[in-house]
Z-matrix of the N, CA and C atoms (Angstrom, degrees):
N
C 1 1.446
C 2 1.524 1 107.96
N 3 1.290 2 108.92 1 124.25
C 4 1.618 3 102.64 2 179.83
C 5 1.667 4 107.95 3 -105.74
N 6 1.340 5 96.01 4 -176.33
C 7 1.845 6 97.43 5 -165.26
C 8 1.120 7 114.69 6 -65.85
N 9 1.463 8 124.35 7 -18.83
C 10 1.162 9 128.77 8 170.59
C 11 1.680 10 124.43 9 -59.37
N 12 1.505 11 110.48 10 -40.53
C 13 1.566 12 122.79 11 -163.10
C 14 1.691 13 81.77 12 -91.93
N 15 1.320 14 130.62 13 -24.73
C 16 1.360 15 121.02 14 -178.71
C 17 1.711 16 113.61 15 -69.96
N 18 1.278 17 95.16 16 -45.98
C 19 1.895 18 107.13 17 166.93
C 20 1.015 19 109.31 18 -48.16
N 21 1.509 20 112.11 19 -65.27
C 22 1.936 21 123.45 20 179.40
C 23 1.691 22 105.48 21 -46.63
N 24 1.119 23 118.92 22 -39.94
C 25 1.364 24 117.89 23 170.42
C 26 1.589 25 130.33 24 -48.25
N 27 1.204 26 76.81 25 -76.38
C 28 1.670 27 96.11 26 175.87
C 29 1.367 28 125.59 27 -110.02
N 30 1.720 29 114.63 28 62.46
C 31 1.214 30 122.56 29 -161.90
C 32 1.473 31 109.87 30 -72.58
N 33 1.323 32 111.66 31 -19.87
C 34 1.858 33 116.58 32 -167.70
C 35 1.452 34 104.43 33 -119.98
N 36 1.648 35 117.56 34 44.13
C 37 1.657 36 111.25 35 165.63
C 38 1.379 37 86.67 36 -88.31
N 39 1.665 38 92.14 37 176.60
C 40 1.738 39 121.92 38 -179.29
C 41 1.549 40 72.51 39 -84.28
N 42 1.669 41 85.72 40 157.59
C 43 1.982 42 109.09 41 -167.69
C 44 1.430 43 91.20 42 -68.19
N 45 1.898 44 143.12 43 -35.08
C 46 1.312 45 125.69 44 -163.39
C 47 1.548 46 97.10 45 -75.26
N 48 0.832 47 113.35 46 -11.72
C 49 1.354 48 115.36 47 -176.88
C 50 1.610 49 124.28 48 -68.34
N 51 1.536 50 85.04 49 -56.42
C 52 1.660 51 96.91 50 163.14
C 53 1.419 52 111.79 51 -62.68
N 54 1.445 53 118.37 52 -45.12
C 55 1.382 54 97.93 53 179.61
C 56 1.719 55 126.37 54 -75.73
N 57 0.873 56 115.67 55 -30.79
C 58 1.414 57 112.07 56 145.11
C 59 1.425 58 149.64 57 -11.55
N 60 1.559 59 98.24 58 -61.73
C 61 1.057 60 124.14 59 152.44
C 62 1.811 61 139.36 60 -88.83
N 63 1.480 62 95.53 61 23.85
C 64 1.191 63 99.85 62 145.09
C 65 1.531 64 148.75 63 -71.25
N 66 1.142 65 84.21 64 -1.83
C 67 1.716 66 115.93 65 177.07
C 68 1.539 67 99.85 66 -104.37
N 69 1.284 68 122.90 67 120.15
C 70 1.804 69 134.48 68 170.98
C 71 1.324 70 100.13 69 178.61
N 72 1.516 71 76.95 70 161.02
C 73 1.420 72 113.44 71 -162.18
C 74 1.644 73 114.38 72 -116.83
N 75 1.631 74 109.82 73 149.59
C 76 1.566 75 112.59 74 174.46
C 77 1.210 76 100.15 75 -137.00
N 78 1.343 77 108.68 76 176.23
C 79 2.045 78 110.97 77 160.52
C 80 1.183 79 103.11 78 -28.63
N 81 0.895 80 138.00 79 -71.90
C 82 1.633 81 138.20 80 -164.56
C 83 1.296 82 125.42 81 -69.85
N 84 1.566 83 111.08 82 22.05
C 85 1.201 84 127.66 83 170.58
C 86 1.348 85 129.22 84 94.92
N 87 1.437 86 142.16 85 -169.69
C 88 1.757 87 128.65 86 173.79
C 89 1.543 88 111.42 87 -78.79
N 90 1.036 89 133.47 88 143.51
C 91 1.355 90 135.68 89 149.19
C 92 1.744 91 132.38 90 -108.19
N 93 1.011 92 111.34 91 178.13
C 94 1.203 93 108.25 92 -167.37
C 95 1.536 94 120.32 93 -147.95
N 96 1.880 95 110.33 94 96.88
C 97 1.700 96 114.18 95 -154.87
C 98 1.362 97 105.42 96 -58.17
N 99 1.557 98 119.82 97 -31.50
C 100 1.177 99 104.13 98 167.69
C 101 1.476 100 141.22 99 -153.32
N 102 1.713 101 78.96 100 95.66
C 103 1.702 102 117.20 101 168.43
C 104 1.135 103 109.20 102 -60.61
N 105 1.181 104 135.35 103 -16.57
C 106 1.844 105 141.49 104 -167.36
C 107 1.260 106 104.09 105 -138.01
N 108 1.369 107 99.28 106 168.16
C 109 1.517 108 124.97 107 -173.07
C 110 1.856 109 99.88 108 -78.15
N 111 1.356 110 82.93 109 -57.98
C 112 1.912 111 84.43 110 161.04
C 113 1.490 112 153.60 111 -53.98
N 114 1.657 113 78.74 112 -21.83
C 115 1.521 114 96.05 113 -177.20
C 116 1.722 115 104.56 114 -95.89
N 117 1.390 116 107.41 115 6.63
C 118 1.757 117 123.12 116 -176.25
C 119 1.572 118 101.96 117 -97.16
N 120 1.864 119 115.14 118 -38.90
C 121 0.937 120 115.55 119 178.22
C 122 1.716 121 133.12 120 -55.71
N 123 2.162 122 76.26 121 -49.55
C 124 1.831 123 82.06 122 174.53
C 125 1.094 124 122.58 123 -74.79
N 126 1.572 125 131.07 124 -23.72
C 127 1.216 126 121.23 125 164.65
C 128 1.499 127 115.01 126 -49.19
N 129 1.422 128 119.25 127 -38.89
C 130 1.770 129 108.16 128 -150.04
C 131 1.533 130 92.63 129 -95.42
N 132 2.012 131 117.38 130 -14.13
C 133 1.463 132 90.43 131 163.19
C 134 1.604 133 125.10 132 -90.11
N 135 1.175 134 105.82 133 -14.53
C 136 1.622 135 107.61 134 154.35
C 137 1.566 136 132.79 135 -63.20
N 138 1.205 137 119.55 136 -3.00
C 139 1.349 138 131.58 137 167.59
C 140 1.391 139 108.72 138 -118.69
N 141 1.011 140 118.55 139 38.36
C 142 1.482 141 128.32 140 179.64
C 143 1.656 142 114.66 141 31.26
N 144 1.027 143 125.85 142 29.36
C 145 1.376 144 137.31 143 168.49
C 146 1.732 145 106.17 144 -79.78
N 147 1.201 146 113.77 145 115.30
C 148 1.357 147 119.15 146 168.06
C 149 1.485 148 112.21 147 -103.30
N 150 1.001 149 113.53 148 143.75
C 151 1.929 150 119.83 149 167.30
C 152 1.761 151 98.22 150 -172.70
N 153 1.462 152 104.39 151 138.14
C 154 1.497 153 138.98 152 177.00
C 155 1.483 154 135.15 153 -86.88
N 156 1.878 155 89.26 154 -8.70
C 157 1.438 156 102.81 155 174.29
C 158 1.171 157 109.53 156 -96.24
N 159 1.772 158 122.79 157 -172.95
C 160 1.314 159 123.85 158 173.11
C 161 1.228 160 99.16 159 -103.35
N 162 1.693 161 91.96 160 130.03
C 163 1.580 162 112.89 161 171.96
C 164 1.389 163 128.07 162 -68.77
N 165 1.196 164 127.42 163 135.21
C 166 1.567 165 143.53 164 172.38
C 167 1.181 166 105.06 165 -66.88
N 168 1.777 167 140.33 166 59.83
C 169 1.508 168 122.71 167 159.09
C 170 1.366 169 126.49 168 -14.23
N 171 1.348 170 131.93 169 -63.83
C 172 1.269 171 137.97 170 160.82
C 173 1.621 172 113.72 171 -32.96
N 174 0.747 173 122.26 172 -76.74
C 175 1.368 174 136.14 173 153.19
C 176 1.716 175 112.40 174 3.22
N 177 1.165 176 113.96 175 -69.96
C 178 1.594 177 143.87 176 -179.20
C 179 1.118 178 90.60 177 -64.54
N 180 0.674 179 119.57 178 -78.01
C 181 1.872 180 134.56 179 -162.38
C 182 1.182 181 110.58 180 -62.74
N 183 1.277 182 118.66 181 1.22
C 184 2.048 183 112.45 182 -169.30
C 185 1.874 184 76.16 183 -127.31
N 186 1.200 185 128.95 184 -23.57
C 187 1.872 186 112.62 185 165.14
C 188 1.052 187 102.78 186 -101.53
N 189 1.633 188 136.34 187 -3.06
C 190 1.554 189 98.11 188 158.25
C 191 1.551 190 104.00 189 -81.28
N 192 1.235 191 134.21 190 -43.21
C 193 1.357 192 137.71 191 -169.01
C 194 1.915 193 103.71 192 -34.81
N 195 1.435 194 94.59 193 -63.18
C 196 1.437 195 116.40 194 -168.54
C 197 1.378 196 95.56 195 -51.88
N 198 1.658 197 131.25 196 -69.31
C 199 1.085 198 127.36 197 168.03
C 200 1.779 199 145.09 198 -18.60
N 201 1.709 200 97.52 199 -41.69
C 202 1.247 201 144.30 200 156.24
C 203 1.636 202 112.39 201 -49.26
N 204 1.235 203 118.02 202 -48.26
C 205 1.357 204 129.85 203 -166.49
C 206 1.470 205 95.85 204 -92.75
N 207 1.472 206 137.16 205 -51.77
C 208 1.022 207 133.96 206 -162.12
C 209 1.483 208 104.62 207 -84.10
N 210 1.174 209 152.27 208 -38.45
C 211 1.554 210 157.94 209 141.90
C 212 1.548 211 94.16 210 -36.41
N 213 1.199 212 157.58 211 -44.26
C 214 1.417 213 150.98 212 -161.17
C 215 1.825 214 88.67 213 -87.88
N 216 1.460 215 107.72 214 -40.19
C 217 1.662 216 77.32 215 156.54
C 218 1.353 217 142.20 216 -122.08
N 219 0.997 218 109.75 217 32.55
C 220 1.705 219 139.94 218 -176.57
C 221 1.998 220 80.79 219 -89.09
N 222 0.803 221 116.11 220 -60.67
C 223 1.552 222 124.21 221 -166.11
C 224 1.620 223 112.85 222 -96.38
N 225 1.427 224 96.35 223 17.05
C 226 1.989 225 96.75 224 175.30
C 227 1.412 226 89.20 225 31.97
N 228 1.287 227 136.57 226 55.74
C 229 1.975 228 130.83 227 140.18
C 230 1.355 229 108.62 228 -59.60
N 231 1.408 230 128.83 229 153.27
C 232 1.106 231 145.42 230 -170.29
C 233 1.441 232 102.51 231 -161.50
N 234 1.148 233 118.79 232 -8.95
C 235 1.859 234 122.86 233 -169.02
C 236 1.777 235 93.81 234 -67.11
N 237 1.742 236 118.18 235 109.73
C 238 1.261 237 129.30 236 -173.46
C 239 1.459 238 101.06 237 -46.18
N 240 1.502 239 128.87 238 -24.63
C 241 1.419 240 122.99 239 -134.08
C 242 2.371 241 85.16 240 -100.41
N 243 1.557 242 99.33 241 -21.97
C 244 1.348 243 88.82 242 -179.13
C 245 1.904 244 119.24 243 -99.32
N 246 1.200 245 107.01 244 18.78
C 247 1.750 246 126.82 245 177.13
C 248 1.969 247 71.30 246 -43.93
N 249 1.656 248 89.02 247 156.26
C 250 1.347 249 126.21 248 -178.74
C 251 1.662 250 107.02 249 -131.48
N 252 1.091 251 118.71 250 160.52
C 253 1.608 252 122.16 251 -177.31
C 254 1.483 253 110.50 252 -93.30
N 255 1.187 254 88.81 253 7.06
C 256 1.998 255 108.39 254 167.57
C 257 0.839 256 107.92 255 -111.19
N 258 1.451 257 122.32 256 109.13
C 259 1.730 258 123.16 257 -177.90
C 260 1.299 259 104.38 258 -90.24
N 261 1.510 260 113.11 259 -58.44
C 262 1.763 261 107.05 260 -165.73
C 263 2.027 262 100.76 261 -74.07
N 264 1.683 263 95.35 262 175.18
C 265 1.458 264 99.24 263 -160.92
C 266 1.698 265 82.61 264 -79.46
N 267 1.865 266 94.68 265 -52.87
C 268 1.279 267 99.77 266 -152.68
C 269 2.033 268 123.58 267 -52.15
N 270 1.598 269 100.09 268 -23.35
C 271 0.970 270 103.28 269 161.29
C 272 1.586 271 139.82 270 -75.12
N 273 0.830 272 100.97 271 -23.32
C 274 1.955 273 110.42 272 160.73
C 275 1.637 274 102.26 273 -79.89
N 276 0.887 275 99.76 274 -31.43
C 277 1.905 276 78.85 275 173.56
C 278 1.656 277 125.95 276 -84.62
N 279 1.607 278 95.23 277 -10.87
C 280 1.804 279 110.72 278 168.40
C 281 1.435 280 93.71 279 -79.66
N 282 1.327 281 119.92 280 -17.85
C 283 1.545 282 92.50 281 -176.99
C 284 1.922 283 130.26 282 -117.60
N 285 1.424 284 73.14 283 1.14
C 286 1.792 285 93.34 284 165.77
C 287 1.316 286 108.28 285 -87.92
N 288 1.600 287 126.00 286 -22.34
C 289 1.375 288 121.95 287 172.20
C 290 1.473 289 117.76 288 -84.97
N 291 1.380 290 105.72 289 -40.48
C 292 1.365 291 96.39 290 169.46
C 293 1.882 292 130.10 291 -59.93
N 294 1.404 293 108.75 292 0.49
C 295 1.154 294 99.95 293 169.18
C 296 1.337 295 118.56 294 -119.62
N 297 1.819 296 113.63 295 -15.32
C 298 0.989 297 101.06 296 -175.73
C 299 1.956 298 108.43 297 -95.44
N 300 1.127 299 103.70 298 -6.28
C 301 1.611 300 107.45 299 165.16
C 302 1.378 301 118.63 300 -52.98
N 303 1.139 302 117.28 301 5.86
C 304 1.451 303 117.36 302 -163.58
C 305 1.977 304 97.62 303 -94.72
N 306 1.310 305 122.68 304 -55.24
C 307 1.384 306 117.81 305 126.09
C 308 1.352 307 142.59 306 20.09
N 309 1.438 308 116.00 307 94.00
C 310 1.818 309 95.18 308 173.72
C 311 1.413 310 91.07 309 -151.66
N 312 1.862 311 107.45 310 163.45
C 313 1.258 312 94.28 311 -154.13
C 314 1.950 313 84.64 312 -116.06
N 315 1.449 314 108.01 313 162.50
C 316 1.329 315 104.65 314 -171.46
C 317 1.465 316 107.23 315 -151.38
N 318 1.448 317 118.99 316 141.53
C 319 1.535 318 107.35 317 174.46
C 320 1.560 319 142.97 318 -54.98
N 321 1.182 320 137.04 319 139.77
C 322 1.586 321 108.62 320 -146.67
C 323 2.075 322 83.18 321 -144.58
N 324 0.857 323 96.81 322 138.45
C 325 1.674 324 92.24 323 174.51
C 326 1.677 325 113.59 324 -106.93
N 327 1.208 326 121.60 325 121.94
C 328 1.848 327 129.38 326 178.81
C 329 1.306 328 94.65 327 -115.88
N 330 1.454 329 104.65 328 91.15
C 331 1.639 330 113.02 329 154.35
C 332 1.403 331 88.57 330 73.27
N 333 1.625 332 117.85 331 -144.47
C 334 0.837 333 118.19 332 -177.49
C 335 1.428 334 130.52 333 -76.97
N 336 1.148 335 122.05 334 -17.40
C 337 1.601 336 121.01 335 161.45
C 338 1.717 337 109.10 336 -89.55
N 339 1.383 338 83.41 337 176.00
C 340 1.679 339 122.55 338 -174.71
C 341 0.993 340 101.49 339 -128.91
N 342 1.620 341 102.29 340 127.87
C 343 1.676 342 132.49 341 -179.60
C 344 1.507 343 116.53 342 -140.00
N 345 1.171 344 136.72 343 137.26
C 346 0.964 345 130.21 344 -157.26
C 347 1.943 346 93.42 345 -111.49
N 348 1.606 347 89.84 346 133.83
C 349 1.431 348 108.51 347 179.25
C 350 1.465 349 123.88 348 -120.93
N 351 1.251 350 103.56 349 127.55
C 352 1.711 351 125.08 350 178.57
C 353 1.621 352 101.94 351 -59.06
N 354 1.040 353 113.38 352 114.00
C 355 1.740 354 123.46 353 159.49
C 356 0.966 355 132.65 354 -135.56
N 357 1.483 356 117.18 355 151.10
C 358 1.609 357 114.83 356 -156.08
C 359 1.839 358 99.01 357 -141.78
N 360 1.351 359 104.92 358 123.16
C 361 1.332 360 123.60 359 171.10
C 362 1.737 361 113.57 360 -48.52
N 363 1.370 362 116.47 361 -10.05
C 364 2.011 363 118.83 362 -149.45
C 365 1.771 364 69.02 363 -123.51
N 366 1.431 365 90.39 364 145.43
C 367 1.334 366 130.99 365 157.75
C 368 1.404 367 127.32 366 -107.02
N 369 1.744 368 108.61 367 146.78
C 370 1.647 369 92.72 368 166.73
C 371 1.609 370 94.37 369 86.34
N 372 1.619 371 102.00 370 -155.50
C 373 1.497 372 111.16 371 -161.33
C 374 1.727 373 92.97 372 -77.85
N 375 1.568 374 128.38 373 -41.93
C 376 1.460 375 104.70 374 -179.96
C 377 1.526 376 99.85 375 -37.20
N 378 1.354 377 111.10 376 -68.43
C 379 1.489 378 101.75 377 -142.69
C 380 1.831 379 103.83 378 -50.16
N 381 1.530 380 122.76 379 -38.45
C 382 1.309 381 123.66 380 176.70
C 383 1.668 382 112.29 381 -49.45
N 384 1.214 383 106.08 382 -29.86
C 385 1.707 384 100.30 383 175.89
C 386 1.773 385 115.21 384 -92.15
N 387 1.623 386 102.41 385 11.02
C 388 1.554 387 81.28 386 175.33
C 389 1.565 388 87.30 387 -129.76
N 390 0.957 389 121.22 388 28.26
C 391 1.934 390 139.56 389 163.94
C 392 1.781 391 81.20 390 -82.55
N 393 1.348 392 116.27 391 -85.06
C 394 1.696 393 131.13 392 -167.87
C 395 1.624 394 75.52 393 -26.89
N 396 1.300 395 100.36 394 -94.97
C 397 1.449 396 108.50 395 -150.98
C 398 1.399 397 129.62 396 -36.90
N 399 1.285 398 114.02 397 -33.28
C 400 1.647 399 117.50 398 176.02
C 401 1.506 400 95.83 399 -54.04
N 402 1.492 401 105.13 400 -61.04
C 403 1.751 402 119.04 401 -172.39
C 404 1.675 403 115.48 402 -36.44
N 405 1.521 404 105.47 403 -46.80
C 406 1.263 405 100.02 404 -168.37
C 407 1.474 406 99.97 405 -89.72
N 408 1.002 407 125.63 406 -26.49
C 409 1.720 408 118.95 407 167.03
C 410 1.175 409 118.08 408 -52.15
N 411 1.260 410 137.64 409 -20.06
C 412 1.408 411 153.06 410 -172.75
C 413 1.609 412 96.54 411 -88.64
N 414 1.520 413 115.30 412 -45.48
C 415 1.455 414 112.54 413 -137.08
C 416 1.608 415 73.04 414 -89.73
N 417 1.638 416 127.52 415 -56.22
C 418 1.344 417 110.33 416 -153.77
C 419 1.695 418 118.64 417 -68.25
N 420 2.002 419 108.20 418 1.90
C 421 1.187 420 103.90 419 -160.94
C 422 1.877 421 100.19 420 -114.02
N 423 1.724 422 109.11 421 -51.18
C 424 1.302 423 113.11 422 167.20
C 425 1.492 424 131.03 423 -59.09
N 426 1.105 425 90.68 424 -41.12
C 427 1.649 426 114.44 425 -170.61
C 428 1.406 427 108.91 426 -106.74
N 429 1.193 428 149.65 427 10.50
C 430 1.246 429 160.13 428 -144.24
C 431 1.927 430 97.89 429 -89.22
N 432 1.249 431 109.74 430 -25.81
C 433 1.673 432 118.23 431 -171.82
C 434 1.612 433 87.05 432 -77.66
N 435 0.989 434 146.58 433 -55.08
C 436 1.607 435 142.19 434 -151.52
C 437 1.482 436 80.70 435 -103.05
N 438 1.011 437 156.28 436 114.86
C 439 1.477 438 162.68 437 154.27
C 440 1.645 439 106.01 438 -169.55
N 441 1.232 440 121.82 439 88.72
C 442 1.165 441 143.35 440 -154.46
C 443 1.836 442 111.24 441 -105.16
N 444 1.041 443 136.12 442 134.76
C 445 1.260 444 127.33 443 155.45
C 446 1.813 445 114.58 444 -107.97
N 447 1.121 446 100.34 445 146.62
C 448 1.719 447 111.65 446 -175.00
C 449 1.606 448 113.23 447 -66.36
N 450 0.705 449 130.83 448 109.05
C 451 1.851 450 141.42 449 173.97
C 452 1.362 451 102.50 450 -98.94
N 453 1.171 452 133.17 451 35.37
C 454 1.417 453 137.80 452 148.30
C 455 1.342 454 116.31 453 -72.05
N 456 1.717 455 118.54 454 143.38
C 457 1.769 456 101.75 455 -177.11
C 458 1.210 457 123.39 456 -35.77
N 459 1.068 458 171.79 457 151.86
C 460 1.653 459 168.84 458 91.32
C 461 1.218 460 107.81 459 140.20
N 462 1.795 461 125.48 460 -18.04
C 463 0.976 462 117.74 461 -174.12
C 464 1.775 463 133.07 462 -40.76
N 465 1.387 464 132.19 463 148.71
C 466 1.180 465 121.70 464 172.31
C 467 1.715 466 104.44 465 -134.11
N 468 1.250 467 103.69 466 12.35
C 469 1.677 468 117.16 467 -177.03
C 470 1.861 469 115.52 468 -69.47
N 471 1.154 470 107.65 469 135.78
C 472 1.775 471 99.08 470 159.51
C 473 1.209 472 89.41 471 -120.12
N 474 1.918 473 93.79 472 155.25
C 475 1.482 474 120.03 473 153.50
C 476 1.175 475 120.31 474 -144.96
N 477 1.209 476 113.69 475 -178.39
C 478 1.698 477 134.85 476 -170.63
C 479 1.835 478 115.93 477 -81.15
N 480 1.205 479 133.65 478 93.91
C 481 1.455 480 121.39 479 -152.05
C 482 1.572 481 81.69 480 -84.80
N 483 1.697 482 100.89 481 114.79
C 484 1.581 483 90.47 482 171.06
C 485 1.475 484 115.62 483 -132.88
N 486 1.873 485 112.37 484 43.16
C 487 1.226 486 141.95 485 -173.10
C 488 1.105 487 94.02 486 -164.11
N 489 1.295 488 99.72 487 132.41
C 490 1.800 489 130.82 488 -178.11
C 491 1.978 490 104.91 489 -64.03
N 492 1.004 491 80.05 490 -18.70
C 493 2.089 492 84.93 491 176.76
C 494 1.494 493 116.41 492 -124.67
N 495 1.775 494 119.55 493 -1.00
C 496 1.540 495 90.75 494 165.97
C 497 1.804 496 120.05 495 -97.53
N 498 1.254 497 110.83 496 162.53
C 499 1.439 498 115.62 497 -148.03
C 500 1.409 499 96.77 498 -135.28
N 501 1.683 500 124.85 499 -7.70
C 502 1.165 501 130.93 500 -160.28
C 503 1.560 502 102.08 501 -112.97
N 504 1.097 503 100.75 502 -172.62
C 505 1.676 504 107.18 503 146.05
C 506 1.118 505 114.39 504 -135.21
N 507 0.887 506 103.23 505 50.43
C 508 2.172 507 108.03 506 170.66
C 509 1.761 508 94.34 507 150.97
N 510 1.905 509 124.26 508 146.55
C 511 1.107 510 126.89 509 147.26
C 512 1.443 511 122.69 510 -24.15
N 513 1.704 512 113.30 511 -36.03
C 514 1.948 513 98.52 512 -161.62
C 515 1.429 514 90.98 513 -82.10
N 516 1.273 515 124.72 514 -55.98
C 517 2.023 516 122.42 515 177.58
C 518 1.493 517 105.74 516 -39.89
N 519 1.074 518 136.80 517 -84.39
C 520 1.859 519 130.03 518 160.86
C 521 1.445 520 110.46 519 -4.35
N 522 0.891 521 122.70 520 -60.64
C 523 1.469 522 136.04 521 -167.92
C 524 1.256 523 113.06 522 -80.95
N 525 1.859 524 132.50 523 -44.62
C 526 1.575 525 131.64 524 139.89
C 527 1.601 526 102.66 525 -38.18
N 528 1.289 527 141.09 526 -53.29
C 529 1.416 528 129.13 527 -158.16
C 530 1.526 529 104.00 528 -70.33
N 531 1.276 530 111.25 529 -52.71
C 532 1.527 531 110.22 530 -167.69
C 533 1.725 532 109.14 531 -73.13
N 534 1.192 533 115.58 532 -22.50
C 535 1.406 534 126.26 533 174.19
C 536 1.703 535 103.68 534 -60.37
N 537 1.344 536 110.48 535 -58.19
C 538 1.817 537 114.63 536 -173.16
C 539 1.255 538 87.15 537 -62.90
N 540 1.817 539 134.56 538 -76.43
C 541 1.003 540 120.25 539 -147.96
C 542 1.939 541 115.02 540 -44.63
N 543 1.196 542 101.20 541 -52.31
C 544 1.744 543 103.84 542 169.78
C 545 1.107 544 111.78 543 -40.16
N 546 1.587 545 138.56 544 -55.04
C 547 1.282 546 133.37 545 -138.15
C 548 1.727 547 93.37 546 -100.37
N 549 1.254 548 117.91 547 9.20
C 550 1.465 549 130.81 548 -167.51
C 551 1.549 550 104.14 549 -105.13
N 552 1.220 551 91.13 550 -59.67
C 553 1.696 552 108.59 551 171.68
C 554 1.445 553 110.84 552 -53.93
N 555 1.125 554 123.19 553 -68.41
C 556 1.600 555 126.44 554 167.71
C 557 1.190 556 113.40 555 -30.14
N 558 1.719 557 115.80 556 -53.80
C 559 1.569 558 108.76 557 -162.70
C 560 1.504 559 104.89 558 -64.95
N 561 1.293 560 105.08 559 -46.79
C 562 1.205 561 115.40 560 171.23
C 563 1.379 562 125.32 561 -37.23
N 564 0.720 563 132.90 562 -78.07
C 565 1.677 564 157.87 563 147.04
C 566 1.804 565 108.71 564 7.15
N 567 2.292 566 96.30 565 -49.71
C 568 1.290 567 92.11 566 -162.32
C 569 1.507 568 91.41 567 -90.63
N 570 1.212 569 146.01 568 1.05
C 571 1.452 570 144.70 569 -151.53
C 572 1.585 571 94.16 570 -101.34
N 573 1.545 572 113.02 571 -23.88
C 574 1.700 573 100.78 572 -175.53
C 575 1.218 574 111.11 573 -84.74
């Protein structure tokens, strides 16, 4: 599955979500969208994230990790195949704050109302990593009940359960689950 059929997939996660799941897996084992500087780019222009500076790969990759770790326990995950390079909790959460602190929210007037607006002193890719970070601070704290991980065979995906009946993260994982469970039951079945 390439990043593309993963987008096509899951076109309407929250953005930590997507970034998150830049990490998945197929038959052919886990991959990783971004192993490259390039492969940081196309993600952030596929999530409509613009910035003009040069991006910190490391950077990305140490809040999706962290992100990774904190959703594995937002969702009690244990699936070996979604381990993060952030083991402790407390340390992925030093590092989702340290970027999304960058952030502060301030009164802003539109016409005749008042709305309160998120602003950030950092330009460029900081400011894109404390976009992630506000987002996923929201997601692991507001939204933390619909924060789902995929239990499809091999899966290493999370998503957003935002239907009372999906269980997957995409039709083809649903369709691996109910496929094993059958072919489980059967084997079973013929062994007694």
């Amino acid at each position: 599955m390439s990043t593309e059929e993963i987008a096509y997939l899951l076109p309407a996660e929250p953005l930590p979500i997507r970034l998150m799941n830049t990490v998945w897996a197929d038959r052919d084992g886990r991959h990783d969208d971004l192993d490259t500087a390039r492969g940081l780019e196309e993600w952030l222009a596929k999530s409509g994230i613009a910035t003009e500076s040069a991006l910190d790969l490391a950077a990305f990759r140490r809040l999706r990790d962290a992100l990774r770790r904190i959703a594995a326990h937002v969702t009690a995950d244990e699936r070996p195949t979604a381990d993060s390079a952030v083991q402790d909790l407390d340390t992925a959460i030093a590092e989702l704050n340290s970027v999304a602190v960058a952030r502060t929210p301030l009164l802003a007037r539109r016409g005749a109302d008042l709305a309160l607006e998120w602003t950030s002193p950092a330009q460029g890719a900081s400011h894109a990593l404390s976009v992630l970070g506000l987002a996923a601070a929201r997601l692991f704290t507001e939204d933390a009940d619909a924060l789902r991980a995929c239990h499809g065979p091999g899966c290493v995906l999370y998503f957003s359960k935002d239907h009372p009946r999906r269980g997957w993260c995409s039709p083809g994982c649903g369709n691996r689950a109910r496929a094993a469970r059958h072919y489980e039951r059967h084997r079973s079945s013929k062994s007694n």
